[in-house]
C-alpha positions in Angstrom: -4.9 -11.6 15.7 -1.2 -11.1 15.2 1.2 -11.5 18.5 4.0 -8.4 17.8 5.7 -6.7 15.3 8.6 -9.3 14.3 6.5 -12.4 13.6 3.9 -10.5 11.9 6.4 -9.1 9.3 8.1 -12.4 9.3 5.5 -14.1 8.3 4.0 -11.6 5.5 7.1 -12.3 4.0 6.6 -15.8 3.7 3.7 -16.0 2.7 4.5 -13.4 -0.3 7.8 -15.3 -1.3 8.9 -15.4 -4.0 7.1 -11.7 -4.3 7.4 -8.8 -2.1 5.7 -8.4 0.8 3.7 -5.2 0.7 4.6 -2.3 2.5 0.9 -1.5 3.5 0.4 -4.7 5.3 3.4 -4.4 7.6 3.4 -3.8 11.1 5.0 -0.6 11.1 2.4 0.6 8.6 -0.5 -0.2 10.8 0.9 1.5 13.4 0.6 4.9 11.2 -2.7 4.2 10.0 -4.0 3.9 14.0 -1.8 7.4 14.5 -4.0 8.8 11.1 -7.1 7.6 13.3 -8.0 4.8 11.9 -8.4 1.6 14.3 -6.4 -1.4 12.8 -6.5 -5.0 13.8 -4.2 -7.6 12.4 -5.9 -11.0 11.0 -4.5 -14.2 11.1 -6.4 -16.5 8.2 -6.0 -19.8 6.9 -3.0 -19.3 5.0 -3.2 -15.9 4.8 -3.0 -12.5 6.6 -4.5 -9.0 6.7 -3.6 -6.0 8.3 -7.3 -4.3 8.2 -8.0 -0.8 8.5 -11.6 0.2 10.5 -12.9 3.1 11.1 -16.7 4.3 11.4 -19.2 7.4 10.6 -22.1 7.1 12.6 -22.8 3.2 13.7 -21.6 2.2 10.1 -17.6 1.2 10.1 -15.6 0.5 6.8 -12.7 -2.1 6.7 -10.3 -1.2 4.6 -7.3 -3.7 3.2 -4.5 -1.9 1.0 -2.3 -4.5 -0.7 -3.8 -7.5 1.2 -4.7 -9.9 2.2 -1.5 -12.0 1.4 -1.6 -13.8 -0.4 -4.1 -12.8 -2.2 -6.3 -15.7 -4.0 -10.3 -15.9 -3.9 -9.9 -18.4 -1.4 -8.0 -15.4 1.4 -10.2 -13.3 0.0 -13.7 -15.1 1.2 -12.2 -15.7 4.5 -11.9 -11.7 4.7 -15.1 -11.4 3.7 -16.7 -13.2 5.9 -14.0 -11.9 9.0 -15.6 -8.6 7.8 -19.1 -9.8 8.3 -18.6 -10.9 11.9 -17.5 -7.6 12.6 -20.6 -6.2 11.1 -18.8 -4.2 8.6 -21.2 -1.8 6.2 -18.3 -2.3 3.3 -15.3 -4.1 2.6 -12.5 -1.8 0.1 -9.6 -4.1 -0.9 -6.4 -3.2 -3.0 -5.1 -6.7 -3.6 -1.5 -7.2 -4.6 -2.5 -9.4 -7.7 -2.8 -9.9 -11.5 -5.9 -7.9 -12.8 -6.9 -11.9 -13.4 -8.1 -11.9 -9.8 -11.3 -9.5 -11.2 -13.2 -12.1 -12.4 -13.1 -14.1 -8.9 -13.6 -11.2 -7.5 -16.3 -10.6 -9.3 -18.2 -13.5 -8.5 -18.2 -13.3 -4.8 -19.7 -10.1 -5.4 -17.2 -7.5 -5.3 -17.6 -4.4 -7.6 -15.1 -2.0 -8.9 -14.0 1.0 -7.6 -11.7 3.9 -8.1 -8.0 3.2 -6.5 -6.7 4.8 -3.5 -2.8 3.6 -4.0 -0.9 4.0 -7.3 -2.3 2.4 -9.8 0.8 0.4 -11.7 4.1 -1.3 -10.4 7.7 -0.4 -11.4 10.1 -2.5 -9.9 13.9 -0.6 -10.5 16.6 -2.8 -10.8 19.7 -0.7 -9.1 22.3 -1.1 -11.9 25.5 1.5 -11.7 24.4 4.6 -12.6 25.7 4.7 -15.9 24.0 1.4 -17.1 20.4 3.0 -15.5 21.1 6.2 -17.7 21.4 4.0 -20.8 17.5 3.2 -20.0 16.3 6.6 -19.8 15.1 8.7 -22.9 17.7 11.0 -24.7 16.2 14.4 -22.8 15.9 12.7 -19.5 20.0 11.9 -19.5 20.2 15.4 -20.8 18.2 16.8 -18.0 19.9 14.6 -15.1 23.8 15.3 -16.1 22.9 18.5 -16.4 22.0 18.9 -12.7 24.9 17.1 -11.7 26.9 19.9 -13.5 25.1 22.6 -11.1 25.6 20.9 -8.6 22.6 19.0 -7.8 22.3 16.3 -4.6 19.8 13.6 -3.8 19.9 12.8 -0.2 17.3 11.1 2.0 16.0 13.5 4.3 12.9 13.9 6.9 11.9 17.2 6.4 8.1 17.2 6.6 7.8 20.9 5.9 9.6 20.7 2.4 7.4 17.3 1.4 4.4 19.3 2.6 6.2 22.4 0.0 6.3 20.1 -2.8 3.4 18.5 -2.5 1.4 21.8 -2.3 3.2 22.2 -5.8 1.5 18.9 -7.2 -1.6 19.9 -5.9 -1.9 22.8 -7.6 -0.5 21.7 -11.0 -2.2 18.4 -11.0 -5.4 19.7 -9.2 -5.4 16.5 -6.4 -5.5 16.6 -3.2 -2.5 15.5 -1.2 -1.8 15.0 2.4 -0.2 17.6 4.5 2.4 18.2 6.9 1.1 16.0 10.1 0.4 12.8 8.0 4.6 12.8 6.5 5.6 13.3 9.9 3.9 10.3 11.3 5.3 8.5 7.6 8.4 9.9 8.3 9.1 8.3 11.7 6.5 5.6 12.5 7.5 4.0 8.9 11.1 4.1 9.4 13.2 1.3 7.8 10.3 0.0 5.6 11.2 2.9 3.5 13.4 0.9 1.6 13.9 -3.1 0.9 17.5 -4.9 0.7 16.7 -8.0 -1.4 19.7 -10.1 -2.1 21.8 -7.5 -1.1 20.4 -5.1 -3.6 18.4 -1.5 -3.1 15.3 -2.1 -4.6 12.4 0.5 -4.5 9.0 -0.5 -5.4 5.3 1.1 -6.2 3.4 -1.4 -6.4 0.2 -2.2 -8.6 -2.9 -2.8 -8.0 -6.8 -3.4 -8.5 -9.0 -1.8 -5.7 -13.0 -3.6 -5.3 -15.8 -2.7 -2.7 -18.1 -5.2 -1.9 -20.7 -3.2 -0.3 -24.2 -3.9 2.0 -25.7 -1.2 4.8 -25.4 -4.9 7.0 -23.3 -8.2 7.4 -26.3 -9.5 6.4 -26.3 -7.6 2.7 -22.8 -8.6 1.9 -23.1 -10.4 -1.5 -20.2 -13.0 -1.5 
């Protein structure tokens, strides 16, 4: 179990140099998922960590792990497993910051796929000077961007929960998905703050990471098929 905030984060980000550390696995996340009602603990493995999501229906609880555990190699991966077991977990979901390489191990402690949760690919923006990021977009996306700064158009960051909730509702409706509402940005929008964005090397950088999500699934810790 971690101690506090600084030295969890701190040492996330160790363990993920030279990569990211994952937003989902930081502190300040947790404390948003245990607002969202889910009960989070913080595990401390052998050269690892994981910042697990519980939560129960009935007697049967679900530990959840988005992005973790970090590192994450078959070997971090069997010691969550069997964490999970001694807390009598019906199923473990993981959503492992790794190559899709990782499957195969994955596989063989007895982990099946299932359908993601987080975004499914990573895109990893390098913050150039506007012009030179402009150069990388398609002909009709430049057109479409200098034309709204012609009209007058402004990107700010904001915390308005009621116009994410607005534009979500938008999404839903066009993509047919369903999206969060109001409550859950407003816990995002103040129990996340300052892990909205990363300084690395003294540059912006804003990530979505990718993924593979598995299940490894048993009604006891006793049918959990590492």
């Amino acid at each position: 179990m971690s101690t506090d905030a600084q030295s969890w984060d701190s040492d996330m980000e160790s363990l993920a140099a030279p990569s990211i550390s994952p937003l989902l696995q930081s502190w300040a996340w947790g404390n948003v998922q245990a607002k969202a009602g889910w009960s989070v603990e913080r595990v401390r493995l052998k050269d690892a960590m994981a910042s697990v999501q519980l939560r129960g229906i009935g007697g049967v609880r679900e530990a959840y792990v988005p992005r973790g555990p970090v590192p994450s190699t078959p070997e971090s991966i069997e010691r969550l497993t069997e964490w999970a077991r001694e807390r009598k977990a019906a199923r473990l979901r993981i959503e492992p910051d790794a190559s899709p390489e990782l499957a195969v191990a994955l596989k063989a402690q007895g982990f099946e796929p299932a359908s993601p949760v987080q975004p499914a690919h990573s895109v990893i923006l390098d913050m150039k000077p506007p012009e030179e990021l402009l150069k990388t977009f398609r002909h009709g996306r430049r057109y479409n961007i200098r034309a709204g700064l012609r009209r007058g158009t402004m990107a700010e960051e904001g915390k308005d929960a009621a116009e994410l909730e607005r534009q979500s509702a938008a999404v839903e409706r066009r993509e047919s998905i369903s999206l969060p509402g109001r409550a859950y940005y407003e816990l995002l929008l103040t129990g996340a703050d300052g892990q909205r964005r990363r300084l690395v090397d003294g540059d912006l950088v804003m990530r979505r990471v990718r993924l593979s999500r598995f299940r490894l699934l048993g009604s006891a810790a006793a049918r959990f098929r590492p």
